[in-house]
C-alpha positions in Angstrom: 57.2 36.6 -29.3 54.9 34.3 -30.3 57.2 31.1 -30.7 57.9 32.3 -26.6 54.4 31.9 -25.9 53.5 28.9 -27.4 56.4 27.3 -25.9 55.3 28.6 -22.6 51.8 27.6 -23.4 53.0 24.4 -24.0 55.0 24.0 -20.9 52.5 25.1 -18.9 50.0 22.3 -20.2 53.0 19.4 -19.8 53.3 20.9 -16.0 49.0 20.8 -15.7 49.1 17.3 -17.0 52.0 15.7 -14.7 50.0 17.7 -11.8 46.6 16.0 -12.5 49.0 12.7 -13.3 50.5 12.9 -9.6 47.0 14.0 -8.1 45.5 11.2 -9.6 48.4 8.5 -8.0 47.9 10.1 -4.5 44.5 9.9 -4.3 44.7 6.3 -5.3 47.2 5.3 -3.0 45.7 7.0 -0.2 44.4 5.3 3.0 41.3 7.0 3.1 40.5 5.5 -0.9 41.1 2.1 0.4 39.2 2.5 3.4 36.4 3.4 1.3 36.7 0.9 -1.0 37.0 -1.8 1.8 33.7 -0.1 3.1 32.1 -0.6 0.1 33.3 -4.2 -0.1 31.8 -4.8 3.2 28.4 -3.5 2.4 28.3 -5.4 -0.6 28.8 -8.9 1.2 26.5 -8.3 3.8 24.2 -8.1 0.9 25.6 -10.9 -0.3 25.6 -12.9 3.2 21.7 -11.7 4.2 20.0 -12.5 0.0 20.4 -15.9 -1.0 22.5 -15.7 -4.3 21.8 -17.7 -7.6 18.5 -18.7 -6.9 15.6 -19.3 -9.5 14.2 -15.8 -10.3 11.0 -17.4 -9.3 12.0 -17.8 -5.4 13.1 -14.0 -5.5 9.7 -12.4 -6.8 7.8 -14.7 -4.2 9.7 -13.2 -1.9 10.1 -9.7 -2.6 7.1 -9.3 -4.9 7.0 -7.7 -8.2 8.4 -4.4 -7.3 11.3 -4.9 -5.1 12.2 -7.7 -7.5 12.7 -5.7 -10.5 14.5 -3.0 -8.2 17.3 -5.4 -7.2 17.5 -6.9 -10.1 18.5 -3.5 -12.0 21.1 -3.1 -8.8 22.1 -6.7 -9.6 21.9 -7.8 -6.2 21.4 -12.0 -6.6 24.6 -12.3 -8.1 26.6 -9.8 -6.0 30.2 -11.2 -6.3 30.1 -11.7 -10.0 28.4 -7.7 -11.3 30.7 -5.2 -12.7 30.4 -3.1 -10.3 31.6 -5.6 -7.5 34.4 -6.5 -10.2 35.2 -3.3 -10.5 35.7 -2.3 -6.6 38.1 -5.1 -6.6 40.1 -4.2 -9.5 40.5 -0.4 -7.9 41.3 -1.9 -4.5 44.0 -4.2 -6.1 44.8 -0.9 -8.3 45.1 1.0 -4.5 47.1 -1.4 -3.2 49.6 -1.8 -5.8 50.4 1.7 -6.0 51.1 2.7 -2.1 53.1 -0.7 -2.6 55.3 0.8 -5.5 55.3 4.0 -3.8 56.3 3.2 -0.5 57.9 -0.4 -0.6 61.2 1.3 -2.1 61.3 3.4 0.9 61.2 0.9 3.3 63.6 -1.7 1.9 65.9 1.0 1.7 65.1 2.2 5.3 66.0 -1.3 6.4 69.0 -1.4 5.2 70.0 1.9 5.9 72.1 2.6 9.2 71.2 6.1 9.7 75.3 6.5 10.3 74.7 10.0 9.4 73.6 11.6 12.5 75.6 14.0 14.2 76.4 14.8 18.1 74.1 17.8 18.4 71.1 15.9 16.8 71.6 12.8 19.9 71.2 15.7 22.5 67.7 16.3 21.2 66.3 13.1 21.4 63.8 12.3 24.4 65.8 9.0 25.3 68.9 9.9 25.6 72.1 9.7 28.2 75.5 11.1 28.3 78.6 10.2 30.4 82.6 9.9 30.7 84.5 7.4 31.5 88.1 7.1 32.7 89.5 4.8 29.6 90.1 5.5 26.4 87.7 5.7 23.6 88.6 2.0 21.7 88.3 0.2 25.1 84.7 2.1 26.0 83.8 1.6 21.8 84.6 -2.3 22.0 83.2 -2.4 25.4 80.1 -0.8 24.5 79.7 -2.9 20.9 79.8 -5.7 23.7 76.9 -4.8 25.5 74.5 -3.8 22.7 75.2 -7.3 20.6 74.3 -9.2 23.8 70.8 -7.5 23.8 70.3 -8.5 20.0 71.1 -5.7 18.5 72.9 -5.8 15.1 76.0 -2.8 15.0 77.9 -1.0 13.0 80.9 1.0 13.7 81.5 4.3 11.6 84.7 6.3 12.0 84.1 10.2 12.5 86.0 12.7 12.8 88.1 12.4 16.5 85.1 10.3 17.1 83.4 6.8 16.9 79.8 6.3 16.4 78.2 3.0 16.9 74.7 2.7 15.1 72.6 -0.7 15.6 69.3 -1.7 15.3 66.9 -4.2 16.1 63.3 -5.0 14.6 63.4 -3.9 10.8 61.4 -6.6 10.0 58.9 -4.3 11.4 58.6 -3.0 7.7 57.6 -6.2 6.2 55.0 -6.4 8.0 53.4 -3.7 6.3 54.7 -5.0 2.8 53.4 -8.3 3.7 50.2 -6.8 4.6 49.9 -4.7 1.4 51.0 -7.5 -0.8 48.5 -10.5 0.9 45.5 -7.8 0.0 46.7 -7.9 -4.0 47.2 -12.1 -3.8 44.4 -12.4 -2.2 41.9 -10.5 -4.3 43.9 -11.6 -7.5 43.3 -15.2 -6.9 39.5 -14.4 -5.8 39.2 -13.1 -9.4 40.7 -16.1 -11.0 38.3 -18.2 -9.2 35.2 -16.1 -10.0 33.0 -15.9 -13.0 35.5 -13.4 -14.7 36.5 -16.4 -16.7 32.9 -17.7 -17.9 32.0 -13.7 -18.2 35.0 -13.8 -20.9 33.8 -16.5 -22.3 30.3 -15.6 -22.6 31.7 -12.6 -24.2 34.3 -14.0 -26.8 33.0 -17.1 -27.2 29.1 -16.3 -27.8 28.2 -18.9 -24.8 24.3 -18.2 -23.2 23.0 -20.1 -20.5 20.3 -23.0 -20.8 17.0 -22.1 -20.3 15.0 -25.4 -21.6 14.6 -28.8 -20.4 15.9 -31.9 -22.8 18.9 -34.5 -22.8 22.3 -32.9 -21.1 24.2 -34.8 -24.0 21.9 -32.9 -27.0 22.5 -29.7 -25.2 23.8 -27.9 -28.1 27.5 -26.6 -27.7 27.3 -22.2 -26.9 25.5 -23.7 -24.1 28.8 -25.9 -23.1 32.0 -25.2 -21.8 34.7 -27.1 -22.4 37.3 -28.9 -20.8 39.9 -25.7 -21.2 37.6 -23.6 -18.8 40.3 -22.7 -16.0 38.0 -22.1 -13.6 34.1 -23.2 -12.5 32.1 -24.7 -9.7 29.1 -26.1 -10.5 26.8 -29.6 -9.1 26.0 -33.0 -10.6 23.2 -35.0 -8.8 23.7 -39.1 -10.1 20.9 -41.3 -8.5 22.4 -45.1 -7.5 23.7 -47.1 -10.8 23.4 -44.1 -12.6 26.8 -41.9 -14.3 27.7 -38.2 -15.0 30.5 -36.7 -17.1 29.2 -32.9 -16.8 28.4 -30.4 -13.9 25.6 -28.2 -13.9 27.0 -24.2 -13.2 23.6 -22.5 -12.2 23.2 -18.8 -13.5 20.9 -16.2 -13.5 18.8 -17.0 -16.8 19.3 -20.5 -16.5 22.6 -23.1 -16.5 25.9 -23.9 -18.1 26.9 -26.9 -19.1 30.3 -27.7 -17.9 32.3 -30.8 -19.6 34.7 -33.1 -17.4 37.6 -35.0 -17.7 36.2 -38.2 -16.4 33.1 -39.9 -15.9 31.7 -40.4 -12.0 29.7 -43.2 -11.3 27.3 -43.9 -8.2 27.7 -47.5 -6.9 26.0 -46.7 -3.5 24.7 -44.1 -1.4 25.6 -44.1 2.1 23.7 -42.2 4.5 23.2 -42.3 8.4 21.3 -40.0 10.5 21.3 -38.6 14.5 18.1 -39.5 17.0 17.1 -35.8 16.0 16.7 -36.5 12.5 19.5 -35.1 11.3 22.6 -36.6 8.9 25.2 -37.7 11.0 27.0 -39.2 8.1 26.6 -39.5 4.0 29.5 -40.9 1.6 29.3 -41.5 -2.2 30.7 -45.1 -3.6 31.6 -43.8 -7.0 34.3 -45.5 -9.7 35.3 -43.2 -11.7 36.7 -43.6 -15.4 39.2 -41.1 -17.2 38.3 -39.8 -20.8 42.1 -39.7 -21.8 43.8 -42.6 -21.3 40.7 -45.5 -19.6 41.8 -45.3 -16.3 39.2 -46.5 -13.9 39.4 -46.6 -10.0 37.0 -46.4 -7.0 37.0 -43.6 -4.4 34.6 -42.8 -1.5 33.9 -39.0 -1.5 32.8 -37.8 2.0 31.8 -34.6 3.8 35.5 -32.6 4.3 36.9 -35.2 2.0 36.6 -34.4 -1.1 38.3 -36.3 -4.3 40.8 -34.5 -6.5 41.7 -35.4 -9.7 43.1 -33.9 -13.2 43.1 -30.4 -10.9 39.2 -30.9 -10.3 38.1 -31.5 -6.8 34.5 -33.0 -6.2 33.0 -32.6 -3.1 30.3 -34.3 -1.0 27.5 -31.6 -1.2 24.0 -33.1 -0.1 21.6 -35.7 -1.7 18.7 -36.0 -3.1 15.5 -38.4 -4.5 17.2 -40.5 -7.4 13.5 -41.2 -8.9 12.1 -43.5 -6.2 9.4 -45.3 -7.5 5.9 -44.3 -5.7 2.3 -46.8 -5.2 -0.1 -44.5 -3.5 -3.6 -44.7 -3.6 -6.2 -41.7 -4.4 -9.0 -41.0 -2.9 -11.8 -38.5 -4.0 -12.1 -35.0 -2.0 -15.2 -33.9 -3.5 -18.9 -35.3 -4.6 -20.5 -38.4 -3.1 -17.8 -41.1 -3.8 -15.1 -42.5 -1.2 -13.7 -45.2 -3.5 -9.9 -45.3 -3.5 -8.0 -45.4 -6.9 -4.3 -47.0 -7.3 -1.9 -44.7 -8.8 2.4 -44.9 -9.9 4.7 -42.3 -9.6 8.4 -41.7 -10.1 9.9 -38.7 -8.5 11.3 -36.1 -10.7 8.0 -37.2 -13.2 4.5 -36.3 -13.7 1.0 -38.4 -13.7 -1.7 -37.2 -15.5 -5.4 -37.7 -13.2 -8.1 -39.2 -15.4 -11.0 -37.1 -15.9 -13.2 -39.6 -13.9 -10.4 -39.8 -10.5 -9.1 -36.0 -10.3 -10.4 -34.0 -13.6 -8.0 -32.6 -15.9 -4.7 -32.1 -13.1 -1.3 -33.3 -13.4 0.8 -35.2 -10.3 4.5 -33.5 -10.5 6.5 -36.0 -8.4 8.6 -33.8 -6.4 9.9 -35.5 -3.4 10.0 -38.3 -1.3 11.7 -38.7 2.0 11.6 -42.3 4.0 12.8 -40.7 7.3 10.7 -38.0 8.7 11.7 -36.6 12.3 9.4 -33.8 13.5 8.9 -32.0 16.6 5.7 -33.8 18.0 5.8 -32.5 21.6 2.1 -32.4 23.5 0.7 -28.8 22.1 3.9 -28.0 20.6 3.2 -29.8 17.0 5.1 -27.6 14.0 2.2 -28.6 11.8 -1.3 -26.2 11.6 -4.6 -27.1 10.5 -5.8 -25.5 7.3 -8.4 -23.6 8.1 -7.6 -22.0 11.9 -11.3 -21.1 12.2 -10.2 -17.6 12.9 -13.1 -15.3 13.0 -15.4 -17.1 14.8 -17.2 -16.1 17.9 -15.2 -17.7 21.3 -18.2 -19.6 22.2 -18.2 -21.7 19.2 -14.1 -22.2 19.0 -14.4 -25.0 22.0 -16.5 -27.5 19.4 -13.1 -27.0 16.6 -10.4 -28.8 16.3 -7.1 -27.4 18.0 -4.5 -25.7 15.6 -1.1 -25.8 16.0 0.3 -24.0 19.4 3.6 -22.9 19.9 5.3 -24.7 22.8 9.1 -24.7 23.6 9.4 -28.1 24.4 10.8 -30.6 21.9 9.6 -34.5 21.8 11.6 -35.7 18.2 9.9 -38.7 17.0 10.3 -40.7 13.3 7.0 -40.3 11.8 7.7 -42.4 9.0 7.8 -41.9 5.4 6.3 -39.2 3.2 5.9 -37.6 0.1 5.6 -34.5 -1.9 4.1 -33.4 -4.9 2.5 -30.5 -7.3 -1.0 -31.1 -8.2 -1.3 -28.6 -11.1 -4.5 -27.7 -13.4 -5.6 -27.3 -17.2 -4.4 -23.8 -16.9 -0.9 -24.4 -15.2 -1.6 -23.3 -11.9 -0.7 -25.6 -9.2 -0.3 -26.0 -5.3 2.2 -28.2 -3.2 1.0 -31.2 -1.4 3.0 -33.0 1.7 1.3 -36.5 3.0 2.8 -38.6 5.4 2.6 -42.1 4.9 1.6 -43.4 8.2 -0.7 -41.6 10.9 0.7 -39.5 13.9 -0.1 -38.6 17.5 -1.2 -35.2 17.6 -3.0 -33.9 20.6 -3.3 -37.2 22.5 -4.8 -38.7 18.7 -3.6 -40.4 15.7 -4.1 -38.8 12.5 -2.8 -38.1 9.2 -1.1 -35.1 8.3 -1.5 -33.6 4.8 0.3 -30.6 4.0 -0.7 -27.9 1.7 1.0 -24.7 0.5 0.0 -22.3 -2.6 4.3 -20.9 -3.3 7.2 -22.2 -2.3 7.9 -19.0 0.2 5.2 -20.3 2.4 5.2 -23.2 5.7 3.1 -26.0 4.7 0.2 -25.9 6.5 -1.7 -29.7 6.9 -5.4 -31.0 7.0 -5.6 -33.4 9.8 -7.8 -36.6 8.9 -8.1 -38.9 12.0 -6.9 -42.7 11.5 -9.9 -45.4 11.9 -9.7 -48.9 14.1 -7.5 -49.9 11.1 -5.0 -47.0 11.0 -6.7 -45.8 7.4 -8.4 -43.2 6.7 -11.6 -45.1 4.9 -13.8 -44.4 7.8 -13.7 -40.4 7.9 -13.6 -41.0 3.8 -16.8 -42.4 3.9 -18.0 -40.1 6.7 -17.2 -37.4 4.0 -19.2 -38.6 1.4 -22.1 -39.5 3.5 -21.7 -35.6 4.7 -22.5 -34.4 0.8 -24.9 -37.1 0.0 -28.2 -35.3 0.6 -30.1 -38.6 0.8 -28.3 -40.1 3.7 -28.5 -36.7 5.4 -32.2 -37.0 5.6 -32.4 -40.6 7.2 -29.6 -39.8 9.9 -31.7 -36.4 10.7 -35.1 -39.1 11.0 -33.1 -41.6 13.5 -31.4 -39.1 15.1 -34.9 -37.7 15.9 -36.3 -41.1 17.2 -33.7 -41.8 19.0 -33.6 -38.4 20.7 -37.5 -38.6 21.2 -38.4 -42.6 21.4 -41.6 -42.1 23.0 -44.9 -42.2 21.3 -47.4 -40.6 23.2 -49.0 -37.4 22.2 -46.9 -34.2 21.3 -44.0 -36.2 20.6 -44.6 -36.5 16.7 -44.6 -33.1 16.3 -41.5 -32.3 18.5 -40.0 -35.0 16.5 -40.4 -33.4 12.9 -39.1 -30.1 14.7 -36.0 -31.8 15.7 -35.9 -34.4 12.6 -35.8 -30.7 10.4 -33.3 -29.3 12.6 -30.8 -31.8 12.2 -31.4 -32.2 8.7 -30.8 -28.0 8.6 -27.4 -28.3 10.2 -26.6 -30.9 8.5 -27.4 -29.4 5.4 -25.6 -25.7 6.2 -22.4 -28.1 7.5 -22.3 -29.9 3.6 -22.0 -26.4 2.7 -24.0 -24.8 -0.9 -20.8 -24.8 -2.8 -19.4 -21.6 -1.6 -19.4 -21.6 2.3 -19.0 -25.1 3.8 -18.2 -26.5 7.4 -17.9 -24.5 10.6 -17.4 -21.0 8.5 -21.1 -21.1 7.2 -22.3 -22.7 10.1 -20.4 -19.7 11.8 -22.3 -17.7 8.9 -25.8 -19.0 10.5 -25.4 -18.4 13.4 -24.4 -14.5 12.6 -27.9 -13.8 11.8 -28.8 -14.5 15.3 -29.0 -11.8 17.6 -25.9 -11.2 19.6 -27.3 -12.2 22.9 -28.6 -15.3 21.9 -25.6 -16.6 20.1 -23.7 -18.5 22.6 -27.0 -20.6 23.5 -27.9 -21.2 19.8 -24.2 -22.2 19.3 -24.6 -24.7 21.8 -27.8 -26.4 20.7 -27.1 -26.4 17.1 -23.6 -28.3 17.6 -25.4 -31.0 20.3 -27.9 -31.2 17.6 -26.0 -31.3 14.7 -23.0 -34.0 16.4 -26.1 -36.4 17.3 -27.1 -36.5 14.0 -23.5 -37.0 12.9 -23.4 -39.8 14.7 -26.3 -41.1 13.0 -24.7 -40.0 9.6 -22.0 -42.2 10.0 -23.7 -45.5 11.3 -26.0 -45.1 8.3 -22.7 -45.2 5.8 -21.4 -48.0 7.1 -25.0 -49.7 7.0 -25.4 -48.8 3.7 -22.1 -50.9 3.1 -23.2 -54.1 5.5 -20.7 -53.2 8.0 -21.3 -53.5 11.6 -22.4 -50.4 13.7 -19.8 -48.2 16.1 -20.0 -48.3 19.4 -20.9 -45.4 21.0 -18.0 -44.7 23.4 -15.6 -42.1 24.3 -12.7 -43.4 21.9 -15.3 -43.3 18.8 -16.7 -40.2 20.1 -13.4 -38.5 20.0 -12.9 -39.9 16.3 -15.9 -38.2 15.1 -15.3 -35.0 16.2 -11.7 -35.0 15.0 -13.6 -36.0 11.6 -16.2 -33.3 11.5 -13.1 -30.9 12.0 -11.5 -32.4 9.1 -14.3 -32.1 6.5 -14.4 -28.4 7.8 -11.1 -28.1 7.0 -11.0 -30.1 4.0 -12.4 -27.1 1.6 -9.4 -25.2 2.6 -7.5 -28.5 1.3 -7.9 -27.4 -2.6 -7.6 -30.5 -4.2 -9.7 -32.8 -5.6 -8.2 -36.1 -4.4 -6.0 -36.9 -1.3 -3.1 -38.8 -2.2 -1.8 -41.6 0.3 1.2 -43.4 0.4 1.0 -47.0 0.1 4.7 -48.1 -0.9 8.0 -47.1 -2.4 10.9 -48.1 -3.8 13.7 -45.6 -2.7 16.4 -45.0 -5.2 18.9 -42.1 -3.4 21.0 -39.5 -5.5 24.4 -37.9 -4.4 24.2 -34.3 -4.9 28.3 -33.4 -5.4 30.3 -30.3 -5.7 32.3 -30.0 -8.3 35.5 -27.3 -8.8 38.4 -26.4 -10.2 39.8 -23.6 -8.2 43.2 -22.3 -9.6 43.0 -19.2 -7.3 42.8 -21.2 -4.7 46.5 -21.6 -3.6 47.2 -17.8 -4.8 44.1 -17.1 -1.7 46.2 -19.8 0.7 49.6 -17.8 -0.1 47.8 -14.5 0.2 46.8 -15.6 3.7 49.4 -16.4 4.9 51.4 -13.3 3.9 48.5 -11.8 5.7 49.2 -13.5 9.0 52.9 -12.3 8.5 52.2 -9.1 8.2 49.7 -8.8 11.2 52.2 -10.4 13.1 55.3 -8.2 12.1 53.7 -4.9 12.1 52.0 -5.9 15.6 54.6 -8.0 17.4 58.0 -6.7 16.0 59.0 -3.3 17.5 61.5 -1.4 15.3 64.5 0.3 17.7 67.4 2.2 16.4 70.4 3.0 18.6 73.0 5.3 18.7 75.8 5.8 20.6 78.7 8.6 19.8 82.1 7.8 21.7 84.6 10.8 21.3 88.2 10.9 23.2 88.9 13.4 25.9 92.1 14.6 27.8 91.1 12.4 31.1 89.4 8.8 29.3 86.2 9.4 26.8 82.7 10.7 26.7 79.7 9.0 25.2 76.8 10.1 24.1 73.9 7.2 23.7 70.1 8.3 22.0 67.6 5.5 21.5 64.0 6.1 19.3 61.6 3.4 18.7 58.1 3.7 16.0 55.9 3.3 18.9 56.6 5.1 22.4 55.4 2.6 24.9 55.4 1.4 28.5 57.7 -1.5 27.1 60.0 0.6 25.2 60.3 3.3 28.2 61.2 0.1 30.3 63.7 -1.2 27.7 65.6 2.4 27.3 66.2 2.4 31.4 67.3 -0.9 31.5 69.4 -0.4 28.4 71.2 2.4 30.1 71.8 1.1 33.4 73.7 -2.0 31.1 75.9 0.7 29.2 76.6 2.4 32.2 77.9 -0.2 34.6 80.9 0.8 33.8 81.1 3.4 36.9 80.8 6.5 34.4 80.2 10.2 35.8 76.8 10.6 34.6 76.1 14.2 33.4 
């Protein structure tokens, strides 16, 4: 008894696991698992399409902030096509595929080969598209006759004896079934040979191999080797950038926590850089010169590597990516932005390097040289500049915004223009903190005036935003430079507010001395709240002053202080260049317009945050080619998996499968035949097809029943 119930027991649990077994199968070769899977495979590149992937951790936390940073980054969401869970989406859709191919694949080969000869002549009267008739001859004739007519409509036939009866079965369009084979199968290829071109490979190798990512900064050839891959790695794609004369035997592959160094077979060379550009300032055309030299056996050749044509060699194909600053060497000259001084300094750079600021030019700052581009197109249509002072004087009553200078105003009208060359750099401080800086070289009409733009950002996520000094008589900027130092020095401030009152009052007779001193310490005032105490400076604490006013009188006060305080500007300024033996302005609309652009730019020069303004004097340009380089193994297996795809679209949406059958049996008078045709699809075409069909088979003059 109890041998009877273990074995039942037993039985039972073989019959429980095949069950689950089989459950298991169908649910992974069902439609509605792939169809989720494919969901979840489109979700996850529209993630992949909208976030920038493989960027510096830095650009994602300036973007997102701190919070929403650490929240992707436990989802993984920089690196979408390379995290486990992406991986493993694909390896279950490959899984899903596979089986409803091995499950269903059998079937269909066998279907297509398979006559369905078996039928019988009750089973043709049931079909919807069917006919029946009898002719007067005898049963081979209307069999031959019949085998005739269907091979002349493409059909392939076969001719199976029954019993006091002949049935003809053909068919036409099994190919029809491929098309869902070749479907099935192009989904495997295709994700197969995305895998092998993934970073599966450099995962495995990070895993068995004990290789980490580069995080530091040093030599590429003293890069120790877990931080190199070697020349066996099937699959990468990383970037080399090679300024002109300069060589590269390794590509860079970027990850999340820094890069991989990846070795080559052969050693690329930059003889020239090639680049040409469109009247709208974009690249119409950039090729590399390189020569390139093989590791294994010497061989050295030249090749020009161009945008869509790449060079392949040893199985790697290098691509034309972009370019870059090779380390063009920089003259500028610096020029203080704070205290009494307006002497220019000369000053070297390199791009890609870093200038330290003597104590007695810039305090303790570093210059990090990070760009420099000698062809600058920008949108300088009237009122439609894409540039924006630094301080929009937001805040500010609207009777006092008509004495500022104009910020930038949107306009939909585009006027491209060269504006020459410029250059970019990080100025940062003692404690590491440092903002962007964008000069241009030359000066450029803005609003109807020439100026200089200098562009200043605090991150990387945000538009540059640019001080606009106005260019002199000499296209330099050492007028409003001295202007600005005359503004601070309290000195000079006193003897323009003492002209500015004799010249406003020049008469001596009696009253006038004392109206004099009033308007002498007026203009001193303004001039005084417009240096600024440290803390407030320029239009925002003359803004400040007026505040204190009462509302009513504000507009009026507003208007008197500015005509007081631009007088005395005037005066200001004629006293610098005194002071220096130069020869006095003349006082006209042109120079008029020149100093109120300059007051606006020492207002917004506290919003400038440096210590020095940088100008660019000359260059040297040295270009780098930025290329592409991959070896893609998968890539063929993806071509082949295409193409099956394009197959089976076609087949399963072009090919119609039709099966015919026609049952010929003898009677006393001739024969009688029986005809039943069934298609995958019922259609308008197929419903026209079957009456055309039987109007063929039945020319023969038959008594249709």
């Amino acid at each position: 008894m109890t041998s009877e119930t273990e074995t039942n027991t037993g039985g039972w649990e073989l019959k429980t696991s095949r069950r689950w077994l089989a459950d298991t199968v169908e649910l992974l070769s069902s439609m509605r698992f792939a169809i989720s899977l494919l969901t979840l495979i489109s979700i996850a590149s529209i993630i992949g399409t909208v976030l920038k992937q493989n960027e510096p951790m830095t650009n994602y936390v300036n973007q997102f902030g701190p919070f929403w940073f650490e929240v992707f980054g436990k989802l993984n969401l920089y690196a979408v096509y390379s995290t486990w869970w992406f991986l493993l989406i694909m390896a279950f859709l490959v899984t899903s595929t596979s089986l409803c191919l091995l499950r269903n694949a059998p079937k269909m080969l066998k279907d297509m080969r398979s006559w369905r000869e078996n039928v019988r002549e009750q089973s043709l009267r049931n079909f919807h598209h069917k006919a029946e008739w009898q002719v007067n001859i005898s049963r081979a004739a209307l069999t031959s006759q019949m085998l005739e007519r269907v091979t002349a409509n493409g059909y392939k036939t076969k001719v199976v004896e029954k019993e006091n009866a002949t049935l003809i079965a053909a068919k036409q369009g099994a190919a029809n079934k491929w098309g869902y084979i070749f479907a099935h199968s192009s989904i495997v290829i295709i994700c197969i040979g995305g895998l092998l071109d993934s970073e599966l490979p450099i995962r495995i190798q990070k895993l068995l191999f004990d290789k980490t990512p580069f995080s530091g900064s040093g030599v590429i050839a003293e890069i120790p080797a877990q931080h190199r891959l070697g020349l066996g790695n099937p699959t990468f794609r990383g970037n080399t950038l090679i300024p002109e004369g300069s060589s590269s035997s390794t590509a860079i592959i970027a990850q999340q926590d820094g890069v991989l160094i990846q070795d080559l077979p052969f050693t690329i060379q930059l003889k020239k850089f090639i680049i040409d550009y469109y009247s709208t300032g974009m690249p119409k055309l950039f090729a590399s010169e390189v020569v390139v030299t093989d590791h294994e056996n010497g061989k050295v050749f030249p090749a020009t590597i161009k945008v869509n044509e790449p060079l392949i060699y040893r199985g790697v194909a290098v691509y034309q990516s972009s370019f870059e600053d090779g380390g063009s060497k920089l003259k500028l000259a610096g020029y203080p932005m704070q205290g009494t001084g307006h002497t220019a300094f000369s000053l070297q750079g390199e791009v890609g390097g870093a200038t330290p600021l003597e104590s007695a030019k810039g305090g303790d700052y570093t210059v990090e040289w990070s760009g420099f581009r000698a062809f600058n197109v920008e949108n300088m249509a009237k009122n439609g500049q894409d540039v924006r002072a630094v301080n929009p004087n937001q805040g500010l009553s609207s009777s006092f915004d008509k004495h500022l200078g104009s910020a930038a105003k949107n306009a939909n009208n585009k006027d491209l223009k060269n504006v020459g060359p410029s250059v970019q750099y990080k100025l940062r401080d003692k404690n590491g903190q440092a903002r962007e800086y964008h000069n241009y070289m030359q000066p450029v009409l803005v609003d109807g005036a020439y100026v200089f733009l200098a562009g200043m950002r605090e991150s990387p996520a945000e538009p540059f935003r640019f001080l606009r000094i106005p260019a002199d008589d000499n296209d330099t900027v050492e007028e409003w430079m001295r202007l600005r130092a005359a503004i601070l020095n309290p000195d000079l401030r006193l003897l323009a507010a003492q002209r500015y009152a004799q010249r406003a009052l020049p008469e001596s007779r009696e009253g006038v001395g004392a109206l004099r001193a009033q308007l002498q310490a007026s203009a001193l005032k303004g001039l005084t709240i417009f240096a600024g105490d440290g803390q407030n400076a320029g239009y925002i604490a003359v803004s400040k002053f007026l505040e204190r006013i009462p509302p009513e009188d504000q507009e009026k006060a507003a208007d008197i202080f500015m005509k007081i305080m631009n007088g005395s500007m005037w005066d200001l300024w004629q006293i610098a260049r005194a002071k220096e033996g130069l020869k006095p302005i003349e006082l006209d609309e042109k120079h008029g317009r020149f100093l109120q652009l300059a007051t606006n730019a020492f207002s917004d020069s506290f919003f400038y945050g440096a210590p020095v303004y940088l100008q660019l004097q000359g260059f040297d340009e040295i270009k780098a080619s930025v290329l592409q380089v991959t070896r893609s193994p998968g890539k063929n297996i993806v071509y082949f998996g295409c193409l099956l795809l394009v197959l089976g679209v076609f087949s399963m949406f072009y090919i119609r499968e039709r099966r015919l059958w026609i049952w010929i049996k003898s009677e006393d008078d001739g024969a009688r035949a029986i005809m039943a045709m069934s298609s995958q699809r019922k259609t308008l075409d197929f419903e026209k097809e079957f009456e055309i069909f039987k109007k063929q088979l039945l020319q023969s003059g038959p008594e249709q029943k």
